[in-house]
N, C-alpha and C positions, 0 to 999 in steps of 0.2 A: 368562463366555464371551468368546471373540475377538472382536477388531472384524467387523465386519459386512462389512468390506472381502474378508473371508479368503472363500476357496472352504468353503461349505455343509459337507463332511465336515471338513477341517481343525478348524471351532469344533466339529463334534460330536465329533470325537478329542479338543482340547483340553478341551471340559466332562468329558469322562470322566475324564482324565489328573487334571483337579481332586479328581473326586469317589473315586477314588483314593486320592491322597493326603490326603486328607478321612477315610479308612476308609468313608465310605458304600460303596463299593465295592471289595471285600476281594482278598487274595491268595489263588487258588484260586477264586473266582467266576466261572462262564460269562457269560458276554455274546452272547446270540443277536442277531446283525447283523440277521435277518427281523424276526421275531416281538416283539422285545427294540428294539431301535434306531430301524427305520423307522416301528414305532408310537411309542415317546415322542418323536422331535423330528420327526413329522409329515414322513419324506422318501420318498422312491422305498428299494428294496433294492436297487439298485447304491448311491447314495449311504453308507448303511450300511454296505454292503462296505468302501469306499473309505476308510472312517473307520477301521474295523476293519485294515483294511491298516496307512493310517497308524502306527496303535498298533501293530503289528508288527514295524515296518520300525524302528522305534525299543528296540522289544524291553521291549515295556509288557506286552503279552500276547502269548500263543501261539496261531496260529490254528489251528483245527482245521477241517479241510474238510467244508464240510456242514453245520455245526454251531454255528459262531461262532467265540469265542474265548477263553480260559484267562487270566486275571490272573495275569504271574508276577514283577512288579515295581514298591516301592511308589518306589525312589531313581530308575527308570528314567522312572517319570511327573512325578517332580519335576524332572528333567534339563529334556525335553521341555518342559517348562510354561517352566520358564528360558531354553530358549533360544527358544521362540517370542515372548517379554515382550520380549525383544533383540531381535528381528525386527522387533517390534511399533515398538520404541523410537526405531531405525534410519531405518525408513518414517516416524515421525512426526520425525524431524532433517531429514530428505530432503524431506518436504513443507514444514517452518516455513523452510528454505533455500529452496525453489524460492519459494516466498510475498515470502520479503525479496529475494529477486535480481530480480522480479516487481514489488517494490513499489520498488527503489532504480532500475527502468530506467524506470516510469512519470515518477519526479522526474529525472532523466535527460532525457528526453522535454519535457517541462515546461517544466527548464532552456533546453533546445536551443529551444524555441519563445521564449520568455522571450525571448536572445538575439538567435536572427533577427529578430523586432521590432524590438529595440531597435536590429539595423544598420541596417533598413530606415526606421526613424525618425531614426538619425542622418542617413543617406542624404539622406532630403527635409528636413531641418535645414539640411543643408551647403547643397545644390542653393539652398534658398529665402532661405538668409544666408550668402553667401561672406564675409561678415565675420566677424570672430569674435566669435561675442552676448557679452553682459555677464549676468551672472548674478546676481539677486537674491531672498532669500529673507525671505518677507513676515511677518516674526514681532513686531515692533511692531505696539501699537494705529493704527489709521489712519481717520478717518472716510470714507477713502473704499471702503472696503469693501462689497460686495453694489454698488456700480455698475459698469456696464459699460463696455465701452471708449468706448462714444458718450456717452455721460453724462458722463463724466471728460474727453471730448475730449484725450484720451491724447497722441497728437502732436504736436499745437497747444501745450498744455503742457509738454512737455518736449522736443521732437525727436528722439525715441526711438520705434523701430517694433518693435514686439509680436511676436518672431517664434516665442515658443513660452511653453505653461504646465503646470507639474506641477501637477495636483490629484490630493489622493488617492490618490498613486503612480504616479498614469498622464499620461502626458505627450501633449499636444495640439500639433502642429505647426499653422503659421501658422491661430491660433483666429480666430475670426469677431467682428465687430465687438459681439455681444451678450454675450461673456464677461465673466461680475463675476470681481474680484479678491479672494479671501477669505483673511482670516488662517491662517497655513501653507503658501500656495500658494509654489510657486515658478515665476517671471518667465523669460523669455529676450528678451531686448534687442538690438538693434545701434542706435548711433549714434557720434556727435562723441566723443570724448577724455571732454565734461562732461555727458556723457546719465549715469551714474553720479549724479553727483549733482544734477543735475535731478532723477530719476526719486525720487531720496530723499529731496530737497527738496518735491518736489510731493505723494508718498507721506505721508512723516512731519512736513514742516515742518522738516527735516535735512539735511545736506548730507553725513553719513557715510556 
């Protein structure tokens, strides 16, 4: 049978045009639209009609008024059957297209969000360090790891002021005095020429 998408008579024309070419249903065979049709697929007899049409207008059968219709072709219902599988095929490209143009403007969308953050995070960066931070990325062992900035007395020890941190991808402008430093985080900084290696020195016991 047709997809379920197709109008009611279309699948019952094309179930016929199968059975048809199947020989379940021969050349020379009537087909009564009432009595014949609207009983086996459980429709109205307009529906039936319309089906019967179909197969007509294709020239699968001969309608006869009144009466139904006349099987007069077994290459005419294989025709039909091929080109509606095309149809079928068509609609099902048209749909997986609309899905992926659907799905690449959602990441699209995503991106575009992604982005504005990220101006609006440089923005409050810039505004809250007109200097240009210093960038460290915390991938040595360090025991001072899981303490926070008040723990570490962070300033005092180095003269370097915390003005931002990557964890986990996402970046935290001017973090609050309770944020630990964890291995893979990444720092944002402003200070002196030698806050670099302060902050390494005090970090690692380094001055790299």
């Amino acid at each position: 049978m047709a997809s379920t998408k197709q109008p009611r008579y279309r699948q019952i024309a094309l179930d016929i045009a199968e059975k048809i070419t199947a020989n379940q249903i021969k050349i020379g065979d009537k087909i009564h639209a009432r009595s014949k049709i609207a009983t086996t697929y459980g429709v109205s007899s307009e529906t039936a009609r319309r089906a019967i049409n179909v197969l007509a207008d294709m020239d699968i059968v001969q309608a006869q008024h009144g009466t139904g219709a006349i099987v007069t072709s077994r290459d005419k219902a294989v025709e039909f059957i091929k080109i509606e599988q095309a149809s079928s095929d068509l609609k099902a490209i048209k749909t997986d297209l609309a899905n992926s143009i659907a799905e690449q403007q959602t990441e699209l969308d995503h991106m575009a969000e992604l982005l504005k953050t990220f101006l609006q995070e440089s923005q409050s960066f810039q505004q809250l360090s007109p200097m240009h931070p210093f960038e460290l990325k915390l991938e040595a062992p360090s025991d001072k790891y899981g303490m926070n900035l008040t723990e570490l007395n962070f300033w005092h020890q180095t003269g370097a002021t915390l003005v931002g941190i990557e964890q986990d991808g996402k970046l935290t402008v001017s973090p609050g005095p309770y944020v630990t430093f964890e291995q893979g985080d990444t720092i944002y900084f402003v200070g002196n020429e030698d806050s670099v290696a302060k902050v390494n020195y005090f970090l690692f016991n380094t001055d790299n």
